[in-house]
VOPAGU-2260 file (C-alpha; in pm, 1 decimal, decimal comma):
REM VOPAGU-2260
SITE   aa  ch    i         X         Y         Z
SITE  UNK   A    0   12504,4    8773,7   -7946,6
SITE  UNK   A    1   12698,0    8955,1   -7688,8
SITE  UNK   A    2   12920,1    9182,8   -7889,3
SITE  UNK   A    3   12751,7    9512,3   -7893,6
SITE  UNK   A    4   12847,9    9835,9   -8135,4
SITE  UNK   A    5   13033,2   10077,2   -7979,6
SITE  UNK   A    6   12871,8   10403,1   -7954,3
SITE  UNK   A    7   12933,5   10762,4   -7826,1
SITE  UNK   A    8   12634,7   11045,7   -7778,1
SITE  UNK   A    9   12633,0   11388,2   -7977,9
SITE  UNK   A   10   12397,7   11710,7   -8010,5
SITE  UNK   A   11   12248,1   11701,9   -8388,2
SITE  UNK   A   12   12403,6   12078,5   -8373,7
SITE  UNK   A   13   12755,7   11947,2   -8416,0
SITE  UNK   A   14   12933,1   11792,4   -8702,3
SITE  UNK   A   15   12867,9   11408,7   -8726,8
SITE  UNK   A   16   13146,6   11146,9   -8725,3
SITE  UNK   A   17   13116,7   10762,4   -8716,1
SITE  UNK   A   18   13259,0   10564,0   -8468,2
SITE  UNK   A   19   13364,1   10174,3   -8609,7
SITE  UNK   A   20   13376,6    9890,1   -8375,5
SITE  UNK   A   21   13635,8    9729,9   -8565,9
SITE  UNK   A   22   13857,8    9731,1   -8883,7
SITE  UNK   A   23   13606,1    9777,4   -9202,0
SITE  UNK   A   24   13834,6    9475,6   -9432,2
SITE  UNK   A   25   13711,3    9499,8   -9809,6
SITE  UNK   A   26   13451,0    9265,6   -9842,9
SITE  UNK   A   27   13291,3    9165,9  -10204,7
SITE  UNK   A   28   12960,8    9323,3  -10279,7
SITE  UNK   A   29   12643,8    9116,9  -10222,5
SITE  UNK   A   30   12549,5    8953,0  -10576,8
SITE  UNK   A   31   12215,1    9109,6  -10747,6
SITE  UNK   A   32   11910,3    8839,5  -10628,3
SITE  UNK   A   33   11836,2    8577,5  -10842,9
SITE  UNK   A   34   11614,1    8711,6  -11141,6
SITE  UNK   A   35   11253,6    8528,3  -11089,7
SITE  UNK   A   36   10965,0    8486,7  -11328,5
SITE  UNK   A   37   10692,1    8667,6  -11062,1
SITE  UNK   A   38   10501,4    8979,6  -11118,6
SITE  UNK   A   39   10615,0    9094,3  -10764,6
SITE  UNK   A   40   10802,3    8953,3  -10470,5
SITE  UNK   A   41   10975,1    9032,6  -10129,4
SITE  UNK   A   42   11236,6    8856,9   -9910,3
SITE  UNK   A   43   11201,3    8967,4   -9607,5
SITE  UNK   A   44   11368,8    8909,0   -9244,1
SITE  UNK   A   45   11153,2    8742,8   -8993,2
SITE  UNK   A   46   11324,6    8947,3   -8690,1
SITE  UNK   A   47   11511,7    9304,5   -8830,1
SITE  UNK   A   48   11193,3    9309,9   -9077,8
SITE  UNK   A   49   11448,4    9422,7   -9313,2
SITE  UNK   A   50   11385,2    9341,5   -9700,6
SITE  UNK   A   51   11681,7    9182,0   -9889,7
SITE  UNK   A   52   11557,2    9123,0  -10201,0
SITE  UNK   A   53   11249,6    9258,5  -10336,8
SITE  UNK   A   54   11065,3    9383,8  -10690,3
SITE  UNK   A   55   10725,6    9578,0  -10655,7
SITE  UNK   A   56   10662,9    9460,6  -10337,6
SITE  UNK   A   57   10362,6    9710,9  -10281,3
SITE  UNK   A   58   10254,8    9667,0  -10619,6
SITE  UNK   A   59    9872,1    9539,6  -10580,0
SITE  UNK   A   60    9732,2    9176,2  -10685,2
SITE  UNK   A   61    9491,6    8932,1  -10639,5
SITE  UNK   A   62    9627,5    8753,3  -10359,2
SITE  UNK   A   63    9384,5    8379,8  -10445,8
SITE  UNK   A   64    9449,5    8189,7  -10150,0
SITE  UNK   A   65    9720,7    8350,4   -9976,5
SITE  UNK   A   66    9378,5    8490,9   -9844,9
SITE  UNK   A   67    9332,2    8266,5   -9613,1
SITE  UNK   A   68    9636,4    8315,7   -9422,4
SITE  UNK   A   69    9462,5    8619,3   -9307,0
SITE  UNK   A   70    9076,0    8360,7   -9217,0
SITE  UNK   A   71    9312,8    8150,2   -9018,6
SITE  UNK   A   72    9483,3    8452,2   -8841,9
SITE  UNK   A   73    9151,7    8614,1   -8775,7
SITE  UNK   A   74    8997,2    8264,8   -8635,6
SITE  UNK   A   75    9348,5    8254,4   -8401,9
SITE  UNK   A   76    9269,8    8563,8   -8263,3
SITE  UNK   A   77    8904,5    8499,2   -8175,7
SITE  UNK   A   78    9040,3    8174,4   -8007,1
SITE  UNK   A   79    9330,5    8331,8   -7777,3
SITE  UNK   A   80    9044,1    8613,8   -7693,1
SITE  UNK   A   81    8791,8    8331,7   -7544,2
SITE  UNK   A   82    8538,5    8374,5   -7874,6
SITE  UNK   A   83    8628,3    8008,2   -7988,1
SITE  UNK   A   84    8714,9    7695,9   -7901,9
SITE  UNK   A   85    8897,5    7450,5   -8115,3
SITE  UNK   A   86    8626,6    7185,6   -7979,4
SITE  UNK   A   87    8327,9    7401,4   -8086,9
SITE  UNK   A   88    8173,6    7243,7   -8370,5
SITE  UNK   A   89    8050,7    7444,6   -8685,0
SITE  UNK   A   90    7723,4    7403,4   -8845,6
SITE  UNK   A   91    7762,2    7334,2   -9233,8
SITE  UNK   A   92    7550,7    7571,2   -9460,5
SITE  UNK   A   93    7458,1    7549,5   -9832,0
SITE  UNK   A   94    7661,9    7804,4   -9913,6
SITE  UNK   A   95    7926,6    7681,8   -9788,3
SITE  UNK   A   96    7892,1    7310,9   -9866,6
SITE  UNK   A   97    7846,6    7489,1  -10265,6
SITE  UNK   A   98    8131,5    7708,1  -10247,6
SITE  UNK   A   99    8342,0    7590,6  -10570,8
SITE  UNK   A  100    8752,5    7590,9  -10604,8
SITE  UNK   A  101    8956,8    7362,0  -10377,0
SITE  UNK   A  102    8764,4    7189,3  -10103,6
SITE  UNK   A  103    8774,1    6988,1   -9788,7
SITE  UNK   A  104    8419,5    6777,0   -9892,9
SITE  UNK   A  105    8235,7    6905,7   -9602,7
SITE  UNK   A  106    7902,0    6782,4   -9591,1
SITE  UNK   A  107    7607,0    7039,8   -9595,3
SITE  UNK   A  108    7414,6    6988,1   -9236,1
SITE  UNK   A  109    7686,8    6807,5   -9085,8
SITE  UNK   A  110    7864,4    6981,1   -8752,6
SITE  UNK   A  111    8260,0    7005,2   -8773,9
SITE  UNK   A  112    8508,0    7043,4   -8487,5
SITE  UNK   A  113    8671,4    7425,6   -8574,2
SITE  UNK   A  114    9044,4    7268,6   -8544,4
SITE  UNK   A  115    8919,0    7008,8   -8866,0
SITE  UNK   A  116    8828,4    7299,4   -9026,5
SITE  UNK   A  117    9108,6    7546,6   -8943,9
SITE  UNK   A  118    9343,1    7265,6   -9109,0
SITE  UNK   A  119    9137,4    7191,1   -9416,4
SITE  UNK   A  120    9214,2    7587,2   -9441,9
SITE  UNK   A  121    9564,2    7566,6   -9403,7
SITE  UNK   A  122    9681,6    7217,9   -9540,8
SITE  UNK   A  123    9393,8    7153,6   -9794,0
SITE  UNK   A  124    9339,7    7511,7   -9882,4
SITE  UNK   A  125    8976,8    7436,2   -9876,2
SITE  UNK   A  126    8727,4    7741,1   -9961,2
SITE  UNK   A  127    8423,9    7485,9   -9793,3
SITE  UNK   A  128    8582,7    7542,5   -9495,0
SITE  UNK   A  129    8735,3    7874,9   -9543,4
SITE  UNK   A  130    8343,3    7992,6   -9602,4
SITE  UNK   A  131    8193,8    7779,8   -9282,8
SITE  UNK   A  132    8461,4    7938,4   -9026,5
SITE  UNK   A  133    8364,5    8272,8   -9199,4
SITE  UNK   A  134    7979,9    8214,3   -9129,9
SITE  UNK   A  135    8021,2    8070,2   -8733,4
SITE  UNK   A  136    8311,8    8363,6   -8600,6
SITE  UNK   A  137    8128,7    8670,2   -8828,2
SITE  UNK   A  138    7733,1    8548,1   -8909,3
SITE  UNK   A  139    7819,5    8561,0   -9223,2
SITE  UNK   A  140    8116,8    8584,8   -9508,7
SITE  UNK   A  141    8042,2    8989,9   -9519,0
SITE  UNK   A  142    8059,1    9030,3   -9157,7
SITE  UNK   A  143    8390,3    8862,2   -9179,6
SITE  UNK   A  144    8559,5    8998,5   -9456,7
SITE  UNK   A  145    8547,8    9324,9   -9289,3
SITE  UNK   A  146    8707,7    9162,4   -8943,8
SITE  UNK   A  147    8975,4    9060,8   -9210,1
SITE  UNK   A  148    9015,0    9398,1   -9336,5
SITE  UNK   A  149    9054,0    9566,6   -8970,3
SITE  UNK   A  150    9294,9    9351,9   -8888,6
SITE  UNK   A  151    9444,9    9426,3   -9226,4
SITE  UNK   A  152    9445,0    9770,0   -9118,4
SITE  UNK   A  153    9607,1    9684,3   -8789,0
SITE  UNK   A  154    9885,1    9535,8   -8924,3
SITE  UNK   A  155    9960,8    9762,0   -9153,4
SITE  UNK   A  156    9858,5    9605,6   -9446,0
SITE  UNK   A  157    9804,2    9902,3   -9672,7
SITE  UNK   A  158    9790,6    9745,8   -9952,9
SITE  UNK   A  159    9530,4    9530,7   -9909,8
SITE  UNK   A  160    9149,0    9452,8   -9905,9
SITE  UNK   A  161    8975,9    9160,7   -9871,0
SITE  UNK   A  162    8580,1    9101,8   -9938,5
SITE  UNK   A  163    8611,6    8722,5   -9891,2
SITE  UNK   A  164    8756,2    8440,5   -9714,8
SITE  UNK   A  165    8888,0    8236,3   -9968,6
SITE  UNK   A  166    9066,2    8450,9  -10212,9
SITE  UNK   A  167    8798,8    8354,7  -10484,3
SITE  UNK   A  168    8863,6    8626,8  -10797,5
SITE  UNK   A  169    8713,3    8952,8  -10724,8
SITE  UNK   A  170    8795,0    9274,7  -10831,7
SITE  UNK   A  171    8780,1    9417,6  -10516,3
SITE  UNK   A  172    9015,2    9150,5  -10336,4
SITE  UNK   A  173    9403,0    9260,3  -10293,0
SITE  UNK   A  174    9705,5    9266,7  -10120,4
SITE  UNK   A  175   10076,7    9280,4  -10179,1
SITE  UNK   A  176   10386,7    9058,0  -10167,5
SITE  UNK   A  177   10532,2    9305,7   -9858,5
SITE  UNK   A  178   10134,1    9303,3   -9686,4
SITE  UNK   A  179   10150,0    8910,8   -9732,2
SITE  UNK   A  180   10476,8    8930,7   -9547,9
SITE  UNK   A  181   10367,7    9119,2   -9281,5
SITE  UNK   A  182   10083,8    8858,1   -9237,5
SITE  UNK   A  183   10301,6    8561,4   -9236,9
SITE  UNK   A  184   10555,3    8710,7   -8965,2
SITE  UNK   A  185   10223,0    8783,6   -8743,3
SITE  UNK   A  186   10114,2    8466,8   -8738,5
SITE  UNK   A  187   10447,4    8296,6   -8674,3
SITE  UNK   A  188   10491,6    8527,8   -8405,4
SITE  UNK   A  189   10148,7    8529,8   -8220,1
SITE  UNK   A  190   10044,5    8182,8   -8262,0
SITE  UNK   A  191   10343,7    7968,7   -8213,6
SITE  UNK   A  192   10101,0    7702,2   -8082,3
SITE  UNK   A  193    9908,4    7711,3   -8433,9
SITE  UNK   A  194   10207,5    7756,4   -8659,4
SITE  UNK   A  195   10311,8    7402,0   -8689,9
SITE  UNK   A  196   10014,8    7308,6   -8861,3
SITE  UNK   A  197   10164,3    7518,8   -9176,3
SITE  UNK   A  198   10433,7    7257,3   -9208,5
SITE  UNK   A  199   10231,8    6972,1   -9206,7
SITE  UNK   A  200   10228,3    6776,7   -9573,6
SITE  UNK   A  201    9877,9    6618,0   -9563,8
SITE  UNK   A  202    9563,0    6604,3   -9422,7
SITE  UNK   A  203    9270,4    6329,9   -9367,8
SITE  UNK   A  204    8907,7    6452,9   -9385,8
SITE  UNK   A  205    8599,5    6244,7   -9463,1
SITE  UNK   A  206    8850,4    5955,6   -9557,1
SITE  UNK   A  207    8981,1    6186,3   -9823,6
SITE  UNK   A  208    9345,6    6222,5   -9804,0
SITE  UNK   A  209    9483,4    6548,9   -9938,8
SITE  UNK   A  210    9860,5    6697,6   -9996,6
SITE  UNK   A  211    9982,4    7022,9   -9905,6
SITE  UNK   A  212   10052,3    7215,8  -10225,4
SITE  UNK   A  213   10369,4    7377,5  -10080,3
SITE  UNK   A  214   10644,6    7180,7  -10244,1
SITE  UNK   A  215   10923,1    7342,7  -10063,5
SITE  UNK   A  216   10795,6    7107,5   -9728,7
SITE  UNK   A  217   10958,0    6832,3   -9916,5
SITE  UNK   A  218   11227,4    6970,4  -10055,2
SITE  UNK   A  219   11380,0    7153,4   -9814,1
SITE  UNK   A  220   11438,3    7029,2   -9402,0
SITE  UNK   A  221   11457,3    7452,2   -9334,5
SITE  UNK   A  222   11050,3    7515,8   -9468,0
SITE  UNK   A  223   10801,5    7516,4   -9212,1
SITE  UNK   A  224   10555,0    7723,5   -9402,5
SITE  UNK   A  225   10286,4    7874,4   -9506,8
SITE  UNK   A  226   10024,1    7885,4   -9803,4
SITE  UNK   A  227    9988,6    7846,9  -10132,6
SITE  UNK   A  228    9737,1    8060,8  -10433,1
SITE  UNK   A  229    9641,8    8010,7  -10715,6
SITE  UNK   A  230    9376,0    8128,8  -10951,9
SITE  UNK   A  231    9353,3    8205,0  -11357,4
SITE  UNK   A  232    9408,3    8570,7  -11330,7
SITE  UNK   A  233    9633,5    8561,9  -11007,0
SITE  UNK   A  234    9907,2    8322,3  -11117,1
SITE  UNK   A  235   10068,8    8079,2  -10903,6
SITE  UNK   A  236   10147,9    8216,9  -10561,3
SITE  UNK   A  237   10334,3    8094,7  -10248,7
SITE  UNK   A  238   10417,5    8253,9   -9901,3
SITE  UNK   A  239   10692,5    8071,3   -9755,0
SITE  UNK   A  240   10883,9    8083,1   -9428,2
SITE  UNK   A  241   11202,9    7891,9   -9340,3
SITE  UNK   A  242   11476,3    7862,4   -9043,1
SITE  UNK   A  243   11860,9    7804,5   -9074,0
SITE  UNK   A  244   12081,5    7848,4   -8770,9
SITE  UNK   A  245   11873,8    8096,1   -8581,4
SITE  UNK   A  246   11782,4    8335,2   -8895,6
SITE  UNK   A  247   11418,7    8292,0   -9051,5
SITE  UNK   A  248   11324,9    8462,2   -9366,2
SITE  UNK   A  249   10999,2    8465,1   -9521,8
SITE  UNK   A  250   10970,4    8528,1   -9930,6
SITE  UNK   A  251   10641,5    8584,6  -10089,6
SITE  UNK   A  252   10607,7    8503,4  -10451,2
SITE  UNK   A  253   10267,0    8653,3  -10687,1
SITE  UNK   A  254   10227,8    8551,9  -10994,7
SITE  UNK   A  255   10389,8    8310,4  -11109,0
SITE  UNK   A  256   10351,4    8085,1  -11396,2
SITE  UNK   A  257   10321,0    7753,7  -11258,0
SITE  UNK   A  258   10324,6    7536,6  -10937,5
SITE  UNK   A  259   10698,5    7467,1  -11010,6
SITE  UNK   A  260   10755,2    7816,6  -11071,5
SITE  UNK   A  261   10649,0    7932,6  -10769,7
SITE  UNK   A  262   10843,1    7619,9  -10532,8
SITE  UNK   A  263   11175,4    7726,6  -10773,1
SITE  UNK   A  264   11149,8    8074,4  -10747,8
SITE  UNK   A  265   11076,8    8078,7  -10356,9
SITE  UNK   A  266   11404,7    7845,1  -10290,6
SITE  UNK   A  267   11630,1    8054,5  -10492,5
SITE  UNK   A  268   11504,5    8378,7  -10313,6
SITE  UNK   A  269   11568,9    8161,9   -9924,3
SITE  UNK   A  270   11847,6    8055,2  -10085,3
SITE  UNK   A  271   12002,0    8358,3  -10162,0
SITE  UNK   A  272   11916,9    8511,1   -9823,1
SITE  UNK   A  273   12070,8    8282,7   -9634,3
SITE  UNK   A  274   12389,1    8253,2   -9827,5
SITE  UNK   A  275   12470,5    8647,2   -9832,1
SITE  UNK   A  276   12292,1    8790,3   -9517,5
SITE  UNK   A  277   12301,6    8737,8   -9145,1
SITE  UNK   A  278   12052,7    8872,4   -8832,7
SITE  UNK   A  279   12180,6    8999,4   -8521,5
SITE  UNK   A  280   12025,7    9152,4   -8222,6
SITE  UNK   A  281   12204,4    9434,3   -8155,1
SITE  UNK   A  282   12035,7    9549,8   -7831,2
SITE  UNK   A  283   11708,1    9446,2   -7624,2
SITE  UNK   A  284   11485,2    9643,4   -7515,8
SITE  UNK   A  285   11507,5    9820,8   -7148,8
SITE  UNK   A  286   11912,9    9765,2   -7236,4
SITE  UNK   A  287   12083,5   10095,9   -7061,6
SITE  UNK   A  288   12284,2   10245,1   -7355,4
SITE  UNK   A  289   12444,6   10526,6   -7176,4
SITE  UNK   A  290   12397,2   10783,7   -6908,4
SITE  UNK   A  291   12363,5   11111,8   -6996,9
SITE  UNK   A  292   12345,7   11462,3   -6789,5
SITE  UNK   A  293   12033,3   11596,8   -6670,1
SITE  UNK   A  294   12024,4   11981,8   -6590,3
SITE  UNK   A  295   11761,0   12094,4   -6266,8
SITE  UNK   A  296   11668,5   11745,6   -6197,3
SITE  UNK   A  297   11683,5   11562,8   -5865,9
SITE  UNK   A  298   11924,4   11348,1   -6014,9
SITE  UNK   A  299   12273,5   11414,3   -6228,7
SITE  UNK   A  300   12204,9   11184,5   -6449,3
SITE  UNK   A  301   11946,7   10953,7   -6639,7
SITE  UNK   A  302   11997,6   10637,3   -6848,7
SITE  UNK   A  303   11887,6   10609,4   -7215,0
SITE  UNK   A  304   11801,1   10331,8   -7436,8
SITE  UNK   A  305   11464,7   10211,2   -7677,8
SITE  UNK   A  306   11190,8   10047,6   -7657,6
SITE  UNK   A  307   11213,9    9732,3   -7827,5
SITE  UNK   A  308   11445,1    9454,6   -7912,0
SITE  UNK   A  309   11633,3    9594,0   -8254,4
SITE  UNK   A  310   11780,3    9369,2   -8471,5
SITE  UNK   A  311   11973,3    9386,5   -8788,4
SITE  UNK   A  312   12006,3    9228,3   -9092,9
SITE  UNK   A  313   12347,3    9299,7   -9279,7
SITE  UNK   A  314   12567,4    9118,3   -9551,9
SITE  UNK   A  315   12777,7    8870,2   -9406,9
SITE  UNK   A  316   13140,3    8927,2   -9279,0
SITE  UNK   A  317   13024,7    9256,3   -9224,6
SITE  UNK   A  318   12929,0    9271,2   -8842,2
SITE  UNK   A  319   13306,7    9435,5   -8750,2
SITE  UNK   A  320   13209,4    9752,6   -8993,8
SITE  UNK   A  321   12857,5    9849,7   -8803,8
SITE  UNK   A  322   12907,1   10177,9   -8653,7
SITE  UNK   A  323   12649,8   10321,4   -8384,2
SITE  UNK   A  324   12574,0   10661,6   -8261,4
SITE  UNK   A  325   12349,8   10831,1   -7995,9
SITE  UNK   A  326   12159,6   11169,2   -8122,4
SITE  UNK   A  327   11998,2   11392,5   -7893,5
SITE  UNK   A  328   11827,8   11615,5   -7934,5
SITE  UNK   A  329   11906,0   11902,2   -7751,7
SITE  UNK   A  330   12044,4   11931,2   -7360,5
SITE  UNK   A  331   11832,0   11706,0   -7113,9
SITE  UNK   A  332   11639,0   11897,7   -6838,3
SITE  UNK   A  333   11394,3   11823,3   -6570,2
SITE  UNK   A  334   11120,9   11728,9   -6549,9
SITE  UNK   A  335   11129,8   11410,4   -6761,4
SITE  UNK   A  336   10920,6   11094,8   -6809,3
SITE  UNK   A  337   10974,1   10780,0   -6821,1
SITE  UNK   A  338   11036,3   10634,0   -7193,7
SITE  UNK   A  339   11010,8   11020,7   -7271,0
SITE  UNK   A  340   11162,7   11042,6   -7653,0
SITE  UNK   A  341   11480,0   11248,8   -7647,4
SITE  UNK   A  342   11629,4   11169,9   -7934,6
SITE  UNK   A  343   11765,3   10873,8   -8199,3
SITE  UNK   A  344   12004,5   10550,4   -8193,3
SITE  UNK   A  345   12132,6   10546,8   -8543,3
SITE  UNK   A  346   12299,6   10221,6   -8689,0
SITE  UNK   A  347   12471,2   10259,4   -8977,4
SITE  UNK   A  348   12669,4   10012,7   -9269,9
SITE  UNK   A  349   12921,0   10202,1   -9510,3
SITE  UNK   A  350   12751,1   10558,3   -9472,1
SITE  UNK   A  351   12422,5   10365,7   -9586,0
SITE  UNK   A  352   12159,7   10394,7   -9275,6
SITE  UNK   A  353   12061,7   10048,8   -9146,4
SITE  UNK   A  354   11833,0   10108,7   -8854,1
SITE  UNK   A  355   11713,9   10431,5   -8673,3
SITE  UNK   A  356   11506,4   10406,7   -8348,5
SITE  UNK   A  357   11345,8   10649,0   -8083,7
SITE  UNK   A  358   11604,6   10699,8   -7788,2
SITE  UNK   A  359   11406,2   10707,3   -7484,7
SITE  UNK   A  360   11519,0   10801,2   -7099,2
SITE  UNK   A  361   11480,0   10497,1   -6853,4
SITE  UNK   A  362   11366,5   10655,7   -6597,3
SITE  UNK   A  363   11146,7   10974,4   -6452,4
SITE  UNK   A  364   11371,8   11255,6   -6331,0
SITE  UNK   A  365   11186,1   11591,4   -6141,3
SITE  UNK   A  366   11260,9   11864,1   -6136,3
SITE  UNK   A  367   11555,7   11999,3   -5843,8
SITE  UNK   A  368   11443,3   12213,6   -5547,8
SITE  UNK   A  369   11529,6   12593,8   -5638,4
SITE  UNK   A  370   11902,5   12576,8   -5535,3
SITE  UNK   A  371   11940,6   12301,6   -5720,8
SITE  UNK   A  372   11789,0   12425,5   -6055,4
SITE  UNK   A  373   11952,5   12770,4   -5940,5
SITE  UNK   A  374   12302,8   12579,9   -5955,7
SITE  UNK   A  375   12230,6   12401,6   -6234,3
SITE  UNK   A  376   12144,3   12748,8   -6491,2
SITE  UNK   A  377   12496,6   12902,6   -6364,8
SITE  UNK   A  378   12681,0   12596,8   -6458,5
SITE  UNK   A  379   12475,9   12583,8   -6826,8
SITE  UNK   A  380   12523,2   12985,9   -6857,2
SITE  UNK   A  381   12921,1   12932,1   -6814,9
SITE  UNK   A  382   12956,8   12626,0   -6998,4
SITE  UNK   A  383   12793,0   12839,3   -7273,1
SITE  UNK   A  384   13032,7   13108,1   -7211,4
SITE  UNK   A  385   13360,5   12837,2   -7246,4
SITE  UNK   A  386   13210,0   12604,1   -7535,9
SITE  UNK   A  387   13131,8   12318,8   -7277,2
């Protein structure tokens, strides 16, 4: 998108007042989301990471196999650091060869290439192999449950603990519909390479064909992903990601009451994103949104901008009513870093507050020789003097 919101800069000291890029035309308001039978649930926007639907999304569950999203995204990692190889083959222990709940029928003693394994995880939800790529990356399931949880943690997962890698009941095993969110948008993001085997509907192992459980990859051309759950005291659970004309949303769905439950609940939620929202990128990152005075520096003046790409997700029709400002946060003066915060870009819908990120200067500015800053405190002592 090239359109941009218009913007002007202020000092927080002075009275605010909202600049629209265009005429605000009555629009309807957005519908309520569809009501769902799920104990909690989010809808969530792959890019602006903006919820538009959601009910106790940080409420704590058992997560059943939405767990292994998180063994598959652990194993990922080890392979784009050099740890593993999807050629290494894994030694099959008893424990893992006895490990009950869905299964890929691994053999006990038998050596498996990892990427077999990684996609009886994914596609056959198997806790065989779940338990087998948990021994051969960690030593053992303990070892790896707790390379889980710091990645958990580095995610920002804070809802969520794991102390296996197969989402087998224990009371000690959670996470959240937003956490499980969070999870799926890392994995589509980091491993774009891996993420296609989430859409794939069935797997071949040991001349045992199996489905994928996720429904939606039949019903609907926009699903590419990701996992289903399921256990007695969980419910039926399903993290799902899908893509329609640029804008991917990802809904997470715990505890519901069946397998159709969870497909039907999941479309209406994508469905209802889509329909009523849209994504744009507002700005990308190292975008120059203005230059702005610097007092005793070596030079006048000293572009602004943030960090990182932002984007937005708003109800539709509603792009021409966005309204942008710059806050500083006082006057700028020398010396001054690079991507040295100064202040805020504020994005705004209505009154209501859509995005807020650090404003950051471009570029270093020193300080002026003495004349210089000498110059430069008359000219701030008199502007003081006239209001300026």
């Amino acid at each position: 998108m090239t359109a941009k919101p218009s913007m002007f800069i202020h000092r927080t000291l002075l009275v605010l007042t909202l600049l629209c890029v265009g005429p605000a035309f009555a629009q309807a308001p957005v519908p309520a989301p569809p009501s769902i039978g799920a104990s909690s649930y989010i809808l969530l926007d792959f890019h602006s990471l903006q919820a538009v639907a959601e009910r106790e999304p940080d409420l704590q569950v058992e997560p059943a196999s939405i767990t292994k999203l998180m063994t598959s995204y652990v194993a990922f990692r080890e392979i784009a650091n050099g740890n593993l190889s999807l050629e290494d083959t894994v030694l099959i222990s008893e424990r893992a060869w006895r490990t009950p709940g869905s299964r890929m029928f691994v053999e006990v003693g038998t050596r498996v290439r990892v990427d077999d394994l990684l996609r009886g995880i994914i596609i056959q939800s198997g806790n065989d192999a779940s338990v087998a790529i948990a021994e051969h990356i960690g030593g053992s399931e303990e070892v790896f449950a707790s390379m889980m949880n710091e990645q958990a943690r580095a995610l920002g997962m804070v809802n969520t603990h794991y102390v296996n890698s197969t989402g087998l009941p224990d009371p000690d095993q959670l996470t959240s519909a937003r956490d499980s969110a969070l999870l799926a948008r890392a994995l589509i993001s980091e491993f774009p390479d891996f993420y296609g085997w989430y859409s794939e509907r069935e797997f071949t192992y040991n001349e045992i064909r199996q489905h994928n459980r996720n429904r939606l990859l039949w019903r609907d051309p926009s699903v590419d992903g990701l996992k289903t759950g399921h256990t007695s005291s969980a419910g039926y659970c399903l993290v799902t990601s899908a893509s329609r004309d640029g804008m991917r949303l990802i809904s997470v769905v715990m505890g519901t009451a069946s397998e159709e439950a969870r497909a039907t609940a999941s479309q209406a939620l994508l469905n209802y994103g889509f329909r009523f929202f849209e994504t744009y990128q507002l700005y990308e990152a190292g975008d120059e949104l203005r230059r702005e005075r610097v007092w005793r520096g070596s030079e006048r003046e000293v572009g602004l901008g943030i960090a990182d790409d932002l984007f937005v997700t708003i109800p539709r029709g509603r792009y021409d009513a966005l309204e942008a400002r710059l806050e500083l946060d006082q006057d700028l003066v020398a010396p001054l870093a690079a991507d040295e915060p100064v202040g805020e870009l504020v994005i705004a819908l209505d009154d209501d507050l859509v995005a807020r990120r650090p404003l950051v200067t471009r570029q270093a500015v020193d300080q002026a020789g003495f004349i210089g800053r000498t110059a430069d405190g008359l000219r701030r002592w008199i502007g003081g003097l006239f209001g300026d």
